[in-house]
ROKEKOL-554469 format. One record per residue: chain; x, y, z of N, C-alpha, C in turn. Coordinates in pm, 1 decimal. Atoms other than C-alpha are relative to their C-alpha. Last residue first. Layout:
N
+-------+----------+----------+----------+----------+----------+----------+----------+----------+----------+
: vexza :      n_X :      n_Y :      n_Z :     ca_X :     ca_Y :     ca_Z :      c_X :      c_Y :      c_Z :
+-------+----------+----------+----------+----------+----------+----------+----------+----------+----------+
:     A :        X :        Y :        Z :        X :        Y :        Z :        X :        Y :        Z :
...
+-------+----------+----------+----------+----------+----------+----------+----------+----------+----------+
END
This chain:
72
+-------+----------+----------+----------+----------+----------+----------+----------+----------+----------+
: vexza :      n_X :      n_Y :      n_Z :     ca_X :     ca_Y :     ca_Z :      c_X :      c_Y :      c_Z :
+-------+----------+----------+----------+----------+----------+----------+----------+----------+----------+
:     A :     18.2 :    -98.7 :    113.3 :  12733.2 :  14415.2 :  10146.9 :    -87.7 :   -120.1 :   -148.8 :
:     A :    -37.1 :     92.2 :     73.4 :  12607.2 :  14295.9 :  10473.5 :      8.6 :     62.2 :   -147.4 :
:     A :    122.3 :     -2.0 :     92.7 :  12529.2 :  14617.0 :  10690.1 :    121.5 :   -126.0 :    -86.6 :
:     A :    -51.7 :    -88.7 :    129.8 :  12831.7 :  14610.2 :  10977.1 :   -151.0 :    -84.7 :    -87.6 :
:     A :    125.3 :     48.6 :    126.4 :  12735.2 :  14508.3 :  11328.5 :     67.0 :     87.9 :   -130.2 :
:     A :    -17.1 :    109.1 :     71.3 :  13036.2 :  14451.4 :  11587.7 :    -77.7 :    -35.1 :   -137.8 :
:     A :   -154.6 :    -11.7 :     31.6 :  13088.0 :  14829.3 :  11736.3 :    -27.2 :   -134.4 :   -105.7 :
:     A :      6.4 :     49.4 :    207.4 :  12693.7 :  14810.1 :  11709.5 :    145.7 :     -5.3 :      4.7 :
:     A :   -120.9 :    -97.9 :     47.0 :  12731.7 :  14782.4 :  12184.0 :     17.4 :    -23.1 :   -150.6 :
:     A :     56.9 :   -117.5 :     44.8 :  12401.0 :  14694.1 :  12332.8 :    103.6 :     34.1 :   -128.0 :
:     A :     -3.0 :    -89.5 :    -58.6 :  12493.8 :  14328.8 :  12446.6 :    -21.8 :    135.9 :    -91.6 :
:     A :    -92.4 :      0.3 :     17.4 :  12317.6 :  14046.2 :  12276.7 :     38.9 :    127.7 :     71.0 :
:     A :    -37.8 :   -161.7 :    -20.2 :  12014.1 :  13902.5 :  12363.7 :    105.1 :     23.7 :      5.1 :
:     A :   -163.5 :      1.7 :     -5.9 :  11911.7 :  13555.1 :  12189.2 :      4.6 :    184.7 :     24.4 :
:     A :    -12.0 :   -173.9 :      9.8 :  11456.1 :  13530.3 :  12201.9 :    212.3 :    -50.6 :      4.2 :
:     A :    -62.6 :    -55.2 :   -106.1 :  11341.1 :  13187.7 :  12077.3 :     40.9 :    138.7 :     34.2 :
:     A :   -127.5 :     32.7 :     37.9 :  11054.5 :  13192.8 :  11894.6 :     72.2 :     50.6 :    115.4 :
:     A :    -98.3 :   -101.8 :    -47.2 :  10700.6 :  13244.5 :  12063.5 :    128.3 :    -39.1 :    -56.1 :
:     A :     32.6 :   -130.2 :    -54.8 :  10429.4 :  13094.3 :  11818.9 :     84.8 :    104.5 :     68.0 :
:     A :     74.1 :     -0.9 :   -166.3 :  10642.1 :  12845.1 :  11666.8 :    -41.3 :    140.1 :     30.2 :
:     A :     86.5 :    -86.9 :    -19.5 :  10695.8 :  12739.6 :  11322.7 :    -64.2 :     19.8 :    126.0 :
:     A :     89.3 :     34.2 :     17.4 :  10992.2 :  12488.6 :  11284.3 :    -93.2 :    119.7 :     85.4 :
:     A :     74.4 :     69.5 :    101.3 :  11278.6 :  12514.8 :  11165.7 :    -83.3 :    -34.7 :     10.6 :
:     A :    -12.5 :    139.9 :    -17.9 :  11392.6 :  12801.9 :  11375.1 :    -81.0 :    -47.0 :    -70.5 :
:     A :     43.2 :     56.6 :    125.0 :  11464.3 :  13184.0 :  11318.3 :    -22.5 :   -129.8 :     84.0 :
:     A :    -69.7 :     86.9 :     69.3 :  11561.3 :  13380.5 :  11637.0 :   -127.7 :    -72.4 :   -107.2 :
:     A :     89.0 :     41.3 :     28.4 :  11398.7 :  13669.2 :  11766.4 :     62.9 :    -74.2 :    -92.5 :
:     A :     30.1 :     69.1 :    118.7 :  11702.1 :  13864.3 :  11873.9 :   -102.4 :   -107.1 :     -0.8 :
:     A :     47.1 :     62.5 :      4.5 :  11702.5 :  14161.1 :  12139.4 :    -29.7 :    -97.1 :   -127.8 :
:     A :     94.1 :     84.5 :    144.2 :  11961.3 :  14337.7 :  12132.4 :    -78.0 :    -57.5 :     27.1 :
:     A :    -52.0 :     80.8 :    106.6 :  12078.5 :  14480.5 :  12534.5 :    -90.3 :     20.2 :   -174.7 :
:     A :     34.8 :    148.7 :     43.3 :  11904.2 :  14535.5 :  12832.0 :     74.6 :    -70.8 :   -139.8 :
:     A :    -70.4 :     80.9 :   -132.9 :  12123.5 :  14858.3 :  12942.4 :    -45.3 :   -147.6 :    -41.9 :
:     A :   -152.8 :      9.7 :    -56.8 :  12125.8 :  15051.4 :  12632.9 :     60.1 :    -89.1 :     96.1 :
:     A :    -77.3 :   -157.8 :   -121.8 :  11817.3 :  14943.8 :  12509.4 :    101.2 :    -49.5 :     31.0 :
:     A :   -112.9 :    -54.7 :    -63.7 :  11667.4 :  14721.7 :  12171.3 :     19.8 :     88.4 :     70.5 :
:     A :     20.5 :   -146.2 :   -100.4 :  11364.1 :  14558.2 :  12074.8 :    191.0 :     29.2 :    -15.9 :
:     A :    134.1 :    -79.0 :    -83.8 :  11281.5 :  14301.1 :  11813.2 :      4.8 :    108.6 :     87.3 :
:     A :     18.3 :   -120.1 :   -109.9 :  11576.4 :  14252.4 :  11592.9 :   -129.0 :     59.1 :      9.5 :
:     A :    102.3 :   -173.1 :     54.5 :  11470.4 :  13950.0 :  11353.2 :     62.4 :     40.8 :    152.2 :
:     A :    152.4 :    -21.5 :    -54.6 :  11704.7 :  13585.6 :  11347.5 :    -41.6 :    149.9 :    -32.3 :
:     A :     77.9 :    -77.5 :    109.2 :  11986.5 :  13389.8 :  11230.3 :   -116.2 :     72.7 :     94.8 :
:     A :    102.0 :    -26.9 :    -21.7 :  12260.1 :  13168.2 :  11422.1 :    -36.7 :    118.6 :    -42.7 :
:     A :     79.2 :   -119.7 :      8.3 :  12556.7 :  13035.8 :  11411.0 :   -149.0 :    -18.9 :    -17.7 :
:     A :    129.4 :     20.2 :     63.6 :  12808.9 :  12820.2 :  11542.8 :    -92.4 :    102.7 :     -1.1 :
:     A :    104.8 :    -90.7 :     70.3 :  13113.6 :  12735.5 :  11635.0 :   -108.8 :      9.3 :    -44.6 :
:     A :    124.2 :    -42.7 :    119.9 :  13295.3 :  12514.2 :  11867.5 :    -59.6 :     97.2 :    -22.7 :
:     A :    112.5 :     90.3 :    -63.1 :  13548.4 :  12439.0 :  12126.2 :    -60.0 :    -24.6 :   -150.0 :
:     A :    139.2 :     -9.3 :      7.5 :  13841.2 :  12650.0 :  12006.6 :    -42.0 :   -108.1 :    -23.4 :
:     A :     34.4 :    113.4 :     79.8 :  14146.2 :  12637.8 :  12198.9 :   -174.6 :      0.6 :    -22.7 :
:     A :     43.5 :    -99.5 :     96.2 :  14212.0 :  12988.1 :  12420.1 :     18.7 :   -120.7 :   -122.5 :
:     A :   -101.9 :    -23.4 :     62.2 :  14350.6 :  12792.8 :  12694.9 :     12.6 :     22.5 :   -182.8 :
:     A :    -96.1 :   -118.6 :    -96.5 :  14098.3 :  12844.5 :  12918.8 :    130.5 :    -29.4 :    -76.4 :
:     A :     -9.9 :     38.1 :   -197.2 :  13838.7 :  12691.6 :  12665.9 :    103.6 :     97.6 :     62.6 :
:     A :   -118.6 :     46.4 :    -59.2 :  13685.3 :  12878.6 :  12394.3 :     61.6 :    -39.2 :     97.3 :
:     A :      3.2 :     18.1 :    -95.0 :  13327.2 :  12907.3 :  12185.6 :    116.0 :    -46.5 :     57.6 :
:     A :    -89.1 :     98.9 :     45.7 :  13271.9 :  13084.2 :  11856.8 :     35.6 :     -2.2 :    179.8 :
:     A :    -75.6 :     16.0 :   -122.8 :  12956.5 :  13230.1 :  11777.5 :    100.2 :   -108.5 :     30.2 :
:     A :   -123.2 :    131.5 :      3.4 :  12873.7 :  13378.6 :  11445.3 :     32.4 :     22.8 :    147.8 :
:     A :    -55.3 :     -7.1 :   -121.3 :  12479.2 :  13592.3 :  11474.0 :    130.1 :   -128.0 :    -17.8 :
:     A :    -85.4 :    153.3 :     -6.0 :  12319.5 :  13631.9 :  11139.8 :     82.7 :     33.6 :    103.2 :
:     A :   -182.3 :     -1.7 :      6.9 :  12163.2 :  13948.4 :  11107.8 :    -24.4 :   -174.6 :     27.8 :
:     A :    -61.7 :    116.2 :     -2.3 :  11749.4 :  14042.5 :  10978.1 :    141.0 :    -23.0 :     43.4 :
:     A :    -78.6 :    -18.7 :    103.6 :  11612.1 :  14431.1 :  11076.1 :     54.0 :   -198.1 :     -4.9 :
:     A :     76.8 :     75.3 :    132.6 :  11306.2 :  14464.8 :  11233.5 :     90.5 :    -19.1 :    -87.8 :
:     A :    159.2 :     84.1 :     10.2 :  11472.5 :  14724.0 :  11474.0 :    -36.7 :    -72.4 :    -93.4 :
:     A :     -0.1 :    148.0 :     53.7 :  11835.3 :  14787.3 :  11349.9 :   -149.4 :    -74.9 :     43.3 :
:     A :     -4.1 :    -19.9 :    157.9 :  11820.2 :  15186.0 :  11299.7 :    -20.3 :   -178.9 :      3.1 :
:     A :    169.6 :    -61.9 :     61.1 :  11691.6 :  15221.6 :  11666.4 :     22.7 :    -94.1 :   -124.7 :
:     A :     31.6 :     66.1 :    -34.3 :  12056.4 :  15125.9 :  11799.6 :   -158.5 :    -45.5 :    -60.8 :
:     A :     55.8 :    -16.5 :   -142.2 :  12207.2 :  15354.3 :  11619.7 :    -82.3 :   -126.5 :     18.8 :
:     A :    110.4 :     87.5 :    -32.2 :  12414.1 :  15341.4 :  11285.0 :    -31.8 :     16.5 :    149.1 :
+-------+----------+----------+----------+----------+----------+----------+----------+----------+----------+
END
């Protein structure tokens, strides 16, 4: 997979949040459309939300697919 291949593509984003003694805070996820992607700027995600807005939020993630796998 390349960076290209996920344009326009749907993921679900799990984030899990920890203090300094590696105790988890909270989780939580999040949905959205790959709009752009580069090496140095990152994913660009075009988040979902419940209610219909002209600009949705944007969530940028770092460049690196090591973490993306195709949902089976």
């Amino acid at each position: 997979m390349k960076l290209n291949d996920i344009i326009n593509k749907s993921c679900v984003i799990g984030l899990s949040y920890f203090d300094g003694d590696d105790q988890l805070l909270k989780q939580s996820m999040l949905a959205g459309n790959v709009t752009a992607t580069d090496e140095e700027n990152g994913i660009t995600v075009a988040l979902i939300t419940k209610d219909i807005v002209e600009s949705p939020p944007v969530f940028i993630l770092p460049s690196s697919l090591a973490p993306w796998f195709n949902a089976p």
